[in-house]
Residue, then its C-alpha position, 0 to 999 in steps of 0.5 A: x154716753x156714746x151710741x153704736x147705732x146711728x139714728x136712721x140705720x137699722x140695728x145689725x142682727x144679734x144671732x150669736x146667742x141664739x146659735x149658741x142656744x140652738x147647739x146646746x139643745x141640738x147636742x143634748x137632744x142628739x145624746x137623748x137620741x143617741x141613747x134611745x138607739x144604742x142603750x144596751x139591754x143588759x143595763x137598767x131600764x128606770x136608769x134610762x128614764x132617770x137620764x132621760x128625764x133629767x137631760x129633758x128638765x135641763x132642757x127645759x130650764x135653758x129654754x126657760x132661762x133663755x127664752x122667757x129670759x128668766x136666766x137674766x132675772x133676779x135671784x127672789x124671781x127665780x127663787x118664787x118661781x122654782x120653789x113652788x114647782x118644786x112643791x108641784x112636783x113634790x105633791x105630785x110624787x107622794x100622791x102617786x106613792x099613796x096611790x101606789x100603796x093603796x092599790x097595794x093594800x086593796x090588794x094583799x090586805x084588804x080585798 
């Protein structure tokens, strides 16, 4: 086994990945930005949300990945911990559906 550091010295900065990881976020965060200013009125608003939701997931997923260095986990790690966020925020969009419904219903049934 042949070491690249010598005993003594200190070890040089490993920055790369941690520029790589600032202008991903950098580039994804300029297109949100981006958009919020030049989306055209004429194009749907809930489309916006929908990318503006989905590029914030994806950020938080590399800066998951990267920074609690999940990404470089096993495979049943990350599978135990995704699964029930996905059940989270599953339960949390059938319980706002319902309540939608029922505000609905007392509405134009009930009330």
């Amino acid at each position: 086994m042949e070491h690249t550091i010598t005993p003594g010295t200190d070890a040089k900065p490993n920055t790369k990945w941690i520029w790589k990881v600032f202008w991903i976020l950098l580039v994804v965060t300029t297109v949100e930005v981006t958009l919020a200013y030049t989306w055209p009125e004429s194009l749907s608003v809930t489309l916006l949300n929908v990318i503006f939701i989905s590029l914030t997931i994806l950020k938080a997923f590399y800066i998951v990945a990267e920074f609690m260095h999940l990404g470089h986990e096993t495979k049943s790690l990350i599978w135990s911990i995704l699964i029930p966020i996905v059940f989270i925020l599953w339960f949390v969009l059938a319980m706002l559906t319902e309540g939608n419904w029922w505000l609905f219903a007392r509405e134009h049934f009930i009330g």
